[in-house]
TIPA-835578 format. One record per residue (C-alpha): residue in one letter; x, y, z. Coordinates in pm, whole numbers, padded with zeros to 5 digits, always signed. Example, Ala and Ser with C-alpha at 12.3 -4.5 7.8 and 13.67 -1.06 7.14 Angstrom:
BEGIN
A+01230-00450+00780/S+01367-00106+00714/
***
This chain:
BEGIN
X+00246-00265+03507/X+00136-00195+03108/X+00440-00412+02995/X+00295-00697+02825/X+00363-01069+02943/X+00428-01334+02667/X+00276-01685+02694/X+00389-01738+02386/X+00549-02096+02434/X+00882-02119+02106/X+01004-02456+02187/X+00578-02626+02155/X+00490-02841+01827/X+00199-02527+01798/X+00474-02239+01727/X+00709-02448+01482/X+00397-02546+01271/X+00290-02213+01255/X+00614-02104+01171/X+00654-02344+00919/X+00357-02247+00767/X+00426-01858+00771/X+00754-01949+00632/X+00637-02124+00310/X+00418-01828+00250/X+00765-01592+00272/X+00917-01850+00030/X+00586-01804-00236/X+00597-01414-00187/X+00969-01364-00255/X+00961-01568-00596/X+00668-01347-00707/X+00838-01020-00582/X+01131-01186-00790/X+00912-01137-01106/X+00893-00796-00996/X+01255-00700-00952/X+01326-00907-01291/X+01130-00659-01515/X+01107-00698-01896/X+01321-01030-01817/X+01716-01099-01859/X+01681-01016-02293/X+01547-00691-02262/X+01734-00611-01914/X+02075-00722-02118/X+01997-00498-02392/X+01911-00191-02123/X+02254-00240-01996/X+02446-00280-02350/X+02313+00083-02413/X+02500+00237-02062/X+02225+00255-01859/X+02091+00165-01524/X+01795-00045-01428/X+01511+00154-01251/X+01593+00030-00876/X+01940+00103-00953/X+01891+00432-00997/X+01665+00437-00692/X+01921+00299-00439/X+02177+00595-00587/X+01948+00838-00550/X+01891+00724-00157/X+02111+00824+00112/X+02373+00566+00147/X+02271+00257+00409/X+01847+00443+00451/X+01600+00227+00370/X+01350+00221+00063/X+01007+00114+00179/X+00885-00001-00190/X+00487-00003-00257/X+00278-00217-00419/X+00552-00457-00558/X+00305-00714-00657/X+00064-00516-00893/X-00093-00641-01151/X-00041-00977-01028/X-00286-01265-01182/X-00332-01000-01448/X-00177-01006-01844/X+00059-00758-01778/X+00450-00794-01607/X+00433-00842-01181/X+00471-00499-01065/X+00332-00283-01356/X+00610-00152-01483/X+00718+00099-01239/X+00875+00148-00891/X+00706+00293-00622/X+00820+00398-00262/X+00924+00616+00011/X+01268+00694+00054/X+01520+00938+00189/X+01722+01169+00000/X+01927+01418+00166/X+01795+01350+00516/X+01421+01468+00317/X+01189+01163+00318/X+01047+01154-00052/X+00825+00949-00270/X+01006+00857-00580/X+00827+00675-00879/X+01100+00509-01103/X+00986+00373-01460/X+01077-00024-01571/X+01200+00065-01940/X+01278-00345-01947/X+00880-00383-02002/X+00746-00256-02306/X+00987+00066-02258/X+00903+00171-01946/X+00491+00244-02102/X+00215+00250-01890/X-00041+00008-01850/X-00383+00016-01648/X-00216-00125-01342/X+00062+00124-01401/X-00178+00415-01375/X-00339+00276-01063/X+00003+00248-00894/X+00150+00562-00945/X-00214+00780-00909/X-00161+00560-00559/X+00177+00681-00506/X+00076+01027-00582/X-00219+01015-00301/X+00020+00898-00026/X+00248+01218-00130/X-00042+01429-00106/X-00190+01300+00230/X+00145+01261+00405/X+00303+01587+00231/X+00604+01416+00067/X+00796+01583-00203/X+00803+01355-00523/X+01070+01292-00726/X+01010+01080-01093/X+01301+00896-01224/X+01114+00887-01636/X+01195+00691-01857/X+00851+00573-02035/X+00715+00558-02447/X+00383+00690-02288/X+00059+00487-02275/X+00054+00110-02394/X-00122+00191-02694/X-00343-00172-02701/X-00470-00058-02328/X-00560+00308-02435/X-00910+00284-02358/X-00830+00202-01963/X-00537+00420-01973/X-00649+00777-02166/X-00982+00872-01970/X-00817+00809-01598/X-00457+00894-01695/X-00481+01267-01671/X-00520+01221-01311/X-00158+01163-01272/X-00081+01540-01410/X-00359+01685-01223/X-00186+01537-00882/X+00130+01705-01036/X-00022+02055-01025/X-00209+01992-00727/X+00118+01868-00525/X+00242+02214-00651/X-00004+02401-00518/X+00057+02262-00204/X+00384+02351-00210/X+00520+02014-00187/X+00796+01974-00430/X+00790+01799-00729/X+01106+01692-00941/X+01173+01491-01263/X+01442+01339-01386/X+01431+01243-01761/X+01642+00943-01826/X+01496+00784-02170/X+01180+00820-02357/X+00934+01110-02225/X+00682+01097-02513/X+00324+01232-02499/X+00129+01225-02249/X+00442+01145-02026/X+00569+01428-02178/X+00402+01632-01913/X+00537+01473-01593/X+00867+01685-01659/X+00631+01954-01795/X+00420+02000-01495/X+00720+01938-01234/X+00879+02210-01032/X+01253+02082-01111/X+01350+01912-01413/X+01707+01751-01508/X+01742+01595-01794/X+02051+01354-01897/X+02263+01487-02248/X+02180+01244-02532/X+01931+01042-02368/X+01615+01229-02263/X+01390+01245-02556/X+01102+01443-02422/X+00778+01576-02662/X+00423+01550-02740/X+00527+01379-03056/X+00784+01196-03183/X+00972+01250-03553/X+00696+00993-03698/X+00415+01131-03516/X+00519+01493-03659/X+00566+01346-03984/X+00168+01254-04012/X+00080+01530-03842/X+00227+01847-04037/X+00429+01667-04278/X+00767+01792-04113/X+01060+01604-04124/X+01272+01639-03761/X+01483+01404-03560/X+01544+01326-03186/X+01769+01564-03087/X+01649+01895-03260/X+01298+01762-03133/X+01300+01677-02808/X+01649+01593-02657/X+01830+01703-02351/X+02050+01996-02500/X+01734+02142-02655/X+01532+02182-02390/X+01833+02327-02172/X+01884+02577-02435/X+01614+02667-02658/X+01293+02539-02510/X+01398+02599-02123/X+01182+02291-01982/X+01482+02134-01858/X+01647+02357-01553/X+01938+02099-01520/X+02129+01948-01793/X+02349+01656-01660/X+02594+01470-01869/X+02502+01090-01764/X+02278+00920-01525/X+02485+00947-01254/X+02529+01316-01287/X+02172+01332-01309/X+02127+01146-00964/X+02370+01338-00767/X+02177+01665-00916/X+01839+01530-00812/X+02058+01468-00457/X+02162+01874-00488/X+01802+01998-00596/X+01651+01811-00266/X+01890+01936-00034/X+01807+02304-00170/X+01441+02260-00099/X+01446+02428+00246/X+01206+02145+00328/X+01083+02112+00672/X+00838+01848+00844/X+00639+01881+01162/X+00759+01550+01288/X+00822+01539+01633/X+00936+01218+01906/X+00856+01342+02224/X+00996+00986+02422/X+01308+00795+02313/X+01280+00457+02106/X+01276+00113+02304/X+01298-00191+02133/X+01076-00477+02238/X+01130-00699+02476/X+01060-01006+02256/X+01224-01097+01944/X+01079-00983+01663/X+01190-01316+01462/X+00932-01503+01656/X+00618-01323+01521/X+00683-01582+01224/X+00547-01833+01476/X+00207-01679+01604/X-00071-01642+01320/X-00160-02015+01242/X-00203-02177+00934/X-00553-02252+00981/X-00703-01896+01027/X-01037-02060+01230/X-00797-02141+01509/X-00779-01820+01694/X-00468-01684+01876/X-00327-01341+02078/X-00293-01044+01930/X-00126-00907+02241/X+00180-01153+02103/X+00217-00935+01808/X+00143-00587+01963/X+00472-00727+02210/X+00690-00777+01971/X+00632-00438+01773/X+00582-00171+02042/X+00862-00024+02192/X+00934-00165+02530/X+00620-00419+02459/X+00421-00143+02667/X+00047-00137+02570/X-00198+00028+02811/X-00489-00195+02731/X-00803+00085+02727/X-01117-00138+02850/X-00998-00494+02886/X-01281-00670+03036/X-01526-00521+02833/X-01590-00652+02470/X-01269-00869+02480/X-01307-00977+02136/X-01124-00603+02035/X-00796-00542+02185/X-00709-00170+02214/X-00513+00056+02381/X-00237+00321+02428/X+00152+00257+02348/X+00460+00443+02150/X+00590+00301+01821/X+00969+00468+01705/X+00905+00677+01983/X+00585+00816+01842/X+00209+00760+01977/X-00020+00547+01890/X-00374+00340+01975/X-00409-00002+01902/X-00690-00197+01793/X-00632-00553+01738/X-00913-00811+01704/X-00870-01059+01955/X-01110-01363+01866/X-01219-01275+01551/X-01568-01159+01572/X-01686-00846+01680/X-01988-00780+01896/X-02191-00501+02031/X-01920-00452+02282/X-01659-00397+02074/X-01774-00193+01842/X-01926+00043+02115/X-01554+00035+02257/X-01371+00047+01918/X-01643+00399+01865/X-01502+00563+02207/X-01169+00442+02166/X-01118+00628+01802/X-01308+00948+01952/X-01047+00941+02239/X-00753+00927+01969/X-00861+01199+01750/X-00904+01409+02097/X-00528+01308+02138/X-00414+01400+01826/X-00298+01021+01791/X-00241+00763+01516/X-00428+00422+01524/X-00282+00120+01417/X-00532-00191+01269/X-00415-00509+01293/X-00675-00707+01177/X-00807-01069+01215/X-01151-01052+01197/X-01442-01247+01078/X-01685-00977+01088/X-01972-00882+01275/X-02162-01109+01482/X-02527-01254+01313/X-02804-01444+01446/X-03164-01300+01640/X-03007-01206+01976/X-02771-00978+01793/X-02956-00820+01576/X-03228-00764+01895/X-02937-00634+02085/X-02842-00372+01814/X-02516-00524+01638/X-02622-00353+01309/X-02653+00008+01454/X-02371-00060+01689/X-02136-00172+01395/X-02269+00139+01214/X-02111+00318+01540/X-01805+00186+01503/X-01746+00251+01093/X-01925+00590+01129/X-01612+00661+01418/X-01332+00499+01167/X-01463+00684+00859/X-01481+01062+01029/X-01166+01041+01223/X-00900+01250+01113/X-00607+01109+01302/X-00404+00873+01043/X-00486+00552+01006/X-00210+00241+00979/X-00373-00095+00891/X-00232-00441+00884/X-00438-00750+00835/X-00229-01025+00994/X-00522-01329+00962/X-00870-01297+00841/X-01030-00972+00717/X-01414-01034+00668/X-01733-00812+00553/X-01804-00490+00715/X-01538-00625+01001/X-01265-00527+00733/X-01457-00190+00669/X-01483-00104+01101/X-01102-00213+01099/X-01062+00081+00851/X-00991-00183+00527/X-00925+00009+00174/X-01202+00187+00153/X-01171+00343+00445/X-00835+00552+00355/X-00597+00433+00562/X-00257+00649+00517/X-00098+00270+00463/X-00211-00076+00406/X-00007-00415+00410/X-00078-00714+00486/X+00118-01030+00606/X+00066-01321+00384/X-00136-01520+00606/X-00401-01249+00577/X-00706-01299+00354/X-00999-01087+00290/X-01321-01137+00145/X-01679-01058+00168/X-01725-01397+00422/X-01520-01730+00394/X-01507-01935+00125/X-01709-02274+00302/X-01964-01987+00444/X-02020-01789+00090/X-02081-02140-00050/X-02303-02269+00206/X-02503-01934+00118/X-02520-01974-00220/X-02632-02325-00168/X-02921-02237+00040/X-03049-02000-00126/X-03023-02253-00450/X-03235-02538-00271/X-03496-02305-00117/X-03539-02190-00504/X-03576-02526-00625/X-03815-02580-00354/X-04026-02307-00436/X-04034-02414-00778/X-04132-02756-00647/X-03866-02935-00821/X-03585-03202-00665/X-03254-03057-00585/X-02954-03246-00757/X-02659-03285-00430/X-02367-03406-00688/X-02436-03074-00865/X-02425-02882-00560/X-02173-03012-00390/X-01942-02973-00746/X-02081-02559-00743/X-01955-02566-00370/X-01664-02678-00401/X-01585-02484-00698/X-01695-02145-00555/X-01516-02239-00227/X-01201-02277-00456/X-01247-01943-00632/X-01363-01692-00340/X-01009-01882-00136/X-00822-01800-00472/X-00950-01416-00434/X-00910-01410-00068/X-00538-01415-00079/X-00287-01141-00028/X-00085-01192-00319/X-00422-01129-00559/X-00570-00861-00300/X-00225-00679-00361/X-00204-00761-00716/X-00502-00503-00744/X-00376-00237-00491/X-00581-00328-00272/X-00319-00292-00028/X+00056-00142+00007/X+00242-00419-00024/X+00254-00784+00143/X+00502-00795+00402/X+00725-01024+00610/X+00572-01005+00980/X+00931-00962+01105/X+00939-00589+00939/X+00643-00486+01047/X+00739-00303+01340/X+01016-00151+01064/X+00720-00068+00822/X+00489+00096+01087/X+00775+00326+01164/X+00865+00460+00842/X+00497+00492+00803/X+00437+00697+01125/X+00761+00901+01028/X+00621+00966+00738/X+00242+01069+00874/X+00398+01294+01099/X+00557+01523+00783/X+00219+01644+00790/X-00017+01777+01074/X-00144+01501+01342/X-00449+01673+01389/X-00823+01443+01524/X-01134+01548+01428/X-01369+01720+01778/X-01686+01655+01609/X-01808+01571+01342/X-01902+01205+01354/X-02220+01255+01231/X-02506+01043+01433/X-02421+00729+01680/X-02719+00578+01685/X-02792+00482+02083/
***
């Protein structure tokens, strides 16, 4: 039997701390994704709504097919940063006409929809997911262009997001704008470089440069409307192919131009779907709040796998690595979950065969990571760990199968790089916000930085001062815990999104719906050289 046997015990003091715990964390996320849904705040959202129009996830959830859901990204960027929780624009994958699509939708409560640094670095993300998973795109635009103060972070990167335009063109995944507001500029170009446009009668102001701009330039006096507007560009110009009266008008047309695409994905479920057998509610109770205290992946990979079958691939060798064979939604998948944290020679040699087998399959991995890295000390590196880790990131980086990853506890040095972290291109990263990832822990950094201190003092023959090192401790302990937490991490995209652990079997398959609009296609060869 593969079906997987719970000792997870929901009546013991253990589950209802953890869950306690976990649940305070939900309660700190959803007031910061609050920040995010508030926008420019109630002043500037009142006078949005005074002049007839509709806030930016508004017109997403009109756009969607009624009762579908809308997998936002990166909610939380530019957290801890100067500018507005979420960066001023709406990013996510939803379905529109029974076509799964990645829609961007601009804030025009902050700053008028313009685009800051963190902006650019969400939507350039957005823009890679539709490129990797072959999604068409559709922009809801309403944006003044650049925030002018920011320029210098904004102007050199920002033509990246009109070069994914073309590029998504020349794929031949659609591209489509709608122009609610302000398209001035450089934004001036997302209608101008996207195969549909629709632009809303009296509202859509779209040009390189506005009436003031054209005034300094040439010395021409021209308003709005003759410049730029809706009617003008449906008539004259001929950048706008749709010319709809309101917003809503615009919305069902966006609905119409989707359903004409013709668009077809490769997606296929060979099984049927199978819920778990365990309640999905009580993955709130399994990471603890103290990440040194290990626990069961298996518990997780239960309550998230349909039918909580997992055909564990190797499980009495390196036990510290979980992995092995189940269906997710009905699709595929291998598993590797890090089991008690550290990873050996073992695992990593297993975690190397394990991906080759996948890519031979054709199959998705999924990450789920709690790991403290790579094992240290002399009998390790005698026994290879640094050439048998390099096995194991060598196998992550060349495989060609996509890559889901979700750090549920700790994710640590190169562990979080073999786990495929960030920089590894995972098709999708989130993170559940007990997760934290650093280069080490916070008491180890310090402890490393204190060494290192003393044995420089003692070279120098000079007494160490303790009260001054154990204030630099504590303080770096208190700053690398700070920047170990998901709701920074995610403030800087460094993932997709922090999410409650009770959707992640929900996230995972939207995400492998999504990966499968594309080919699932593993790399035979290619891996470059496994050291032995």
């Amino acid at each position: 039997m593969t079906v997987l046997a719970s000792a997870l015990d929901v009546t013991g003091p253990e589950y209802a701390a953890h869950r306690s715990a976990m649940l305070d964390k939900l309660a700190a996320l959803e007031a910061e994704h609050a920040k995010a849904v508030a926008g420019g705040g109630e002043k500037y959202t009142a006078r949005h709504r005074a002049r007839g129009k509709l806030l930016a996830r508004e017109r997403v959830e009109l756009l969607v097919d009624p009762d579908t859901p809308f997998l936002e990204l990166s909610p939380l960027a530019a957290w801890g940063s100067d500018y507005a929780v979420g960066a001023s624009i709406v990013t996510g994958i939803g379905v529109i006409e029974g076509v799964e699509c990645l829609i961007t939708a601009n804030d025009p409560t902050v700053r008028g929809g313009a685009s800051n640094p963190w902006t650019l670095k969400k939507a350039l993300r957005a823009n890679e997911i539709a490129h990797a998973n072959r999604l068409p795109v559709v922009s809801l635009v309403e944006s003044g262009g650049a925030d002018l103060p920011s320029q210098k972070e904004i102007f050199i990167p920002g033509g990246g997001l009109f070069r994914d335009l073309t590029r998504l063109s020349a794929a031949g995944i659609p591209t489509v704008a709608v122009v609610f507001g302000n398209s001035t500029a450089g934004g001036a170009y997302v209608p101008g470089m996207s195969d549909h446009v629709i632009m809303v009668k009296d509202r859509a102001k779209v040009f390189l440069g506005g009436p003031p701009l054209v005034k300094m330039a040439t010395g021409e006096e021209s308003d709005d409307e003759s410049l730029g507007g809706a009617e003008m560009h449906a008539r004259v110009s001929g950048l706008a192919d749709y010319f709809a009266v309101d917003e809503l008008d615009a919305l069902r047309q966006a609905r119409r131009v989707v359903s004409r695409l013709n668009w077809r994905t490769v997606a296929d479920r060979s099984g049927g779907v199978e819920p778990p057998l365990y309640d999905q509610d009580e993955l709130l109770g399994i990471v603890p709040g103290d990440l040194k205290v290990p626990f069961d992946p298996r518990e997780v990979i239960a309550r998230v796998v349909d039918g909580s079958d997992f055909d564990e691939f190797k499980p009495l060798y390196g036990a510290s690595l979980a992995t092995g064979w189940a269906r997710l939604h009905g699709y595929p998948v291998g598993v590797l979950a890090n089991a008690r944290g550290v990873l050996f020679s073992e695992e990593s040699q297993k975690a190397a065969q394990f991906i080759q087998l996948a890519n031979q399959r054709d199959i998705p991995l999924v990450f789920l990571h709690n790991t403290t890295g790579y094992m240290v000390g002399r009998e390790y590196e005698q026994g290879g760990i640094i050439k048998h880790g390099a096995m194991m990131i060598n196998a992550v980086s060349n495989s060609r199968v996509p890559h889901l990853s979700v750090l549920l506890g700790a994710s640590y040095g190169a562990g979080h790089y073999g786990m495929c972290g960030r920089a590894y291109d995972p098709r999708f990263l989130f993170a559940w916000p007990s997760a934290k990832s650093a280069v080490m822990g916070p008491q180890q950094l310090a402890g490393v930085l204190s060494i290192v201190a003393r044995a420089a003092a003692a070279a120098k023959g000079q007494p160490y001062d303790e009260e001054t090192d154990a204030g630099l401790r504590a303080m770096v302990e208190q700053q690398i815990e700070a920047e170990s937490l998901p709701m920074f991490l995610s403030g800087r995209l460094y993932d997709d999104g922090v999410i409650d652990p009770r959707d992640t079997r929900t996230v995972l398959g939207m995400c492998l719906s999504v990966v499968h609009g594309a080919p699932v296609e593993g790399a035979r060869g290619g891996f470059g050289v496994f050291r032995m």
